[in-house]
N, C-alpha and C positions, 0 to 999 in steps of 0.2 A: 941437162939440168932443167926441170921444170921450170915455165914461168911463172912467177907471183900473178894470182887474180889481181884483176884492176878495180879498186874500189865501186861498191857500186852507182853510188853515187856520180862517179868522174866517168863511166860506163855509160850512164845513163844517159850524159848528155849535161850540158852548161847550166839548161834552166833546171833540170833535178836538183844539180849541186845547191843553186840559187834559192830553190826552193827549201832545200831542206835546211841551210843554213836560217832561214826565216822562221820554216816550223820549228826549230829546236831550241830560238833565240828567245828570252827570258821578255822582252814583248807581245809575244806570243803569246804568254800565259797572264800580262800586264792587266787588270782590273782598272779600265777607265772609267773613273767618276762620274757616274748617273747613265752609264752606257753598257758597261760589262766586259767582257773578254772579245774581242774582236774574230769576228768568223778566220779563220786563217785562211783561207781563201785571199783577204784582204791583206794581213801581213804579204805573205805568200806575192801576189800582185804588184802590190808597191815596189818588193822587194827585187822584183824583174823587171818593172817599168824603171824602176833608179840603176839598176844593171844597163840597161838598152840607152838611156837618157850620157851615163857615162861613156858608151861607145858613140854615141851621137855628138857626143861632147869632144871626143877625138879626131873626128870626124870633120867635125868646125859647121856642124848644125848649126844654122841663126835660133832657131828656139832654145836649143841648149844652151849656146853660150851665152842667150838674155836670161836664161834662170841660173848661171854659171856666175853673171858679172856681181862685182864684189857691193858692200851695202851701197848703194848712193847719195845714203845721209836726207833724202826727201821722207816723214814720216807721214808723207799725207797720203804717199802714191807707194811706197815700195815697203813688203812686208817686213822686210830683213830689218831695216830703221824703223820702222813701227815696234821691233819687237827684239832691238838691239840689246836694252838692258838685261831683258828674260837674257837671251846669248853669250855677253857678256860673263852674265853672272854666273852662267854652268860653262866657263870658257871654251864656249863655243863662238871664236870669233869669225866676222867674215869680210872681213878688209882686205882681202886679195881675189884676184878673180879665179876661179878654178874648180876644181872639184870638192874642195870642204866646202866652200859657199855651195856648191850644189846639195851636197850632200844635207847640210844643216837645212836649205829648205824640204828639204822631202822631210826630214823627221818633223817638222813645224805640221807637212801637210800632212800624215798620217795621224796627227792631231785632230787635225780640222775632219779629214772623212770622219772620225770617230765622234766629233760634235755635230756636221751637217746632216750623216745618214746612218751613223751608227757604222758602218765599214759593209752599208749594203749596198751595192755595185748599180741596183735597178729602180734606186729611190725614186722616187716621182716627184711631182711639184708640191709644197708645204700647204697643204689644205687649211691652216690656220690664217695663208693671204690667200683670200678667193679674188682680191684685187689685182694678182700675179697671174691669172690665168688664159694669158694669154702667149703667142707666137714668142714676143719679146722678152717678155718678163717671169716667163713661168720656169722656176727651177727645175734639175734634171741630174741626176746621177751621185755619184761619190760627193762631190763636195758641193752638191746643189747652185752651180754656176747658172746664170741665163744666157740669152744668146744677146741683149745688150750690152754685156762685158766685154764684146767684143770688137769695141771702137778703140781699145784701152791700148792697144799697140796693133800696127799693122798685119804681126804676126800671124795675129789671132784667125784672120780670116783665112790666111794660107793654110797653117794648121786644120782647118776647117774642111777646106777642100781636100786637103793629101788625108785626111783620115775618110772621106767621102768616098775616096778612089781607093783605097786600100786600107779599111778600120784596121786590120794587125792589132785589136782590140785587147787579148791576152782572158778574155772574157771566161774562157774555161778554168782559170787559177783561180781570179776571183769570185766565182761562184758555190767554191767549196767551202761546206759549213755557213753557205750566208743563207737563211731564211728562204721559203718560196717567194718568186716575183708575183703580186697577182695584180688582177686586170686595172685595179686602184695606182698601183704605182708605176704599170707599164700606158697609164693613156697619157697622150699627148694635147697638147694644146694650139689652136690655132691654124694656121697654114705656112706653105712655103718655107722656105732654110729654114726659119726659127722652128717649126715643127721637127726638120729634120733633125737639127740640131738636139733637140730634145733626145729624141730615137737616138742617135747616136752615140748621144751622152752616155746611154744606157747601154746600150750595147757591144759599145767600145769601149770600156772603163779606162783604159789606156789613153786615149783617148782622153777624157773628159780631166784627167790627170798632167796632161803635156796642158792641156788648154789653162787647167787652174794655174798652175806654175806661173808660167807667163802671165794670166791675171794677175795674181797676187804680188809679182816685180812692178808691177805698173799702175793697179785697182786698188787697193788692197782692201778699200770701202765696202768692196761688192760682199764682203763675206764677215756676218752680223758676229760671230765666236772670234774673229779677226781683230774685228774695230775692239769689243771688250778682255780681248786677248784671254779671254775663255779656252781655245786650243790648246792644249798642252805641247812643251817641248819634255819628252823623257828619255832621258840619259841612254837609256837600254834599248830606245829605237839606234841611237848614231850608232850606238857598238855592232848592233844588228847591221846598219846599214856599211858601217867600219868593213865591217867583217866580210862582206856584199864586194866593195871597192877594194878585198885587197885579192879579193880571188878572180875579179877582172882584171885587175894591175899584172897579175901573175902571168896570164897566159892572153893577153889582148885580140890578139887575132884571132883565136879559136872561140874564145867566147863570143866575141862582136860579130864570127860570123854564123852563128846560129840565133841570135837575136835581132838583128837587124833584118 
């Protein structure tokens, strides 16, 4: 008896699955307010960085389970209480520690990329602060983070170095459908780490994404669409991301070990 083909999708491999469940998710096609359609590239991205973040998260990653742990009720430092009632209100609660609370941050962040850089992976520093242009202060990537955020928990600087020694960036997802890089938004500023930092932000979008997370559990100040809760939280990101978590859940091992 012949065997049944294997989908091709589940043929192709984890992050295909991962992927296409992104490109075909009604986010995908989401029209965000004063920005557009998001390069899918970027869905796409997120949607394998919150895959890999969940395996991390089983894993018993210190970065994961500090973007894992449930709200802390501080609304000056932690975005999740900064922006409990938005959550709340689309009962999206996050009072336990675990994977919904991880999950409801990613959909907040995919928010934010889409207000900081538009969901373009190689943003450069906001030439509107020529005051920022420096090693410290000059913004860099997906969510336009600097390299002073990075007092905001100890993490941040390990993070720092393990993505130094091996970016595992994911850069190739997110650059489909996003715009040319050009030479305005690839220059760096200043010298030394924070220069790199910059670099890397951008060419590790993965990367610049592990780092925001953890800011925004502990900063939440550093990011201007944050403090005005301009980011959007939309319903049809968590489904997407839903959707994302339950095809990890499914098969754990097989997945986590082709992303990790």
């Amino acid at each position: 008896m012949p065997v049944a083909a294997a989908p091709v999708a589940a043929a192709a491999g984890p992050i295909a699955t991962i992927t296409q469940i992104a490109a075909t998710s009604a986010i995908a096609r989401f029209n965000w307010p004063g920005r557009g359609v998001a390069p899918i590239g970027y869905i796409k991205g997120m949607a394998v960085v919150f895959a890999r973040m969940l395996c991390k998260l089983r894993a018993g990653d210190d970065a994961a389970v500090e973007m894992a742990k449930k709200n802390t009720g501080n609304a000056s430092k932690d975005v999740l209480a900064h922006y409990n009632e938005v959550f709340r209100g689309l009962g999206m609660g996050n009072d336990v520690d675990g994977v919904d609370t991880l999950r409801h941050l990613f959909v907040l962040m995919v928010g934010l990329g889409m207000r900081e850089s538009s969901g373009k992976f190689c943003e450069g520093q906001d030439r509107g602060a020529p005051q920022n242009r420096t090693a410290e202060k000059a913004e860099a990537g997906l969510f336009q983070t600097s390299f002073d955020a990075r007092s905001a928990n100890p993490l941040l600087p390990k993070l720092f170095a393990r993505f130094t020694v091996n970016p595992a960036g994911l850069v190739n997802i997110f650059k489909e459908g996003c715009p040319p890089c050009t030479a305005r938004n690839l220059e760096n500023f200043g010298t030394g780490p924070g220069r790199d930092f910059q670099k890397l932000s951008k060419e590790a979008p993965a990367f610049a994404a592990e780092f925001a997370a953890v800011t925004l559990r502990n900063r939440r100040n550093h990011y201007g669409p944050i403090n005005t809760r301009a980011a959007r939280v939309i319903p049809d990101c968590d489904a997407m991301l839903r959707e994302v978590q339950g095809f990890v859940e499914a098969s754990p091992d097989g997945v986590c070990a082709a992303l990790m």
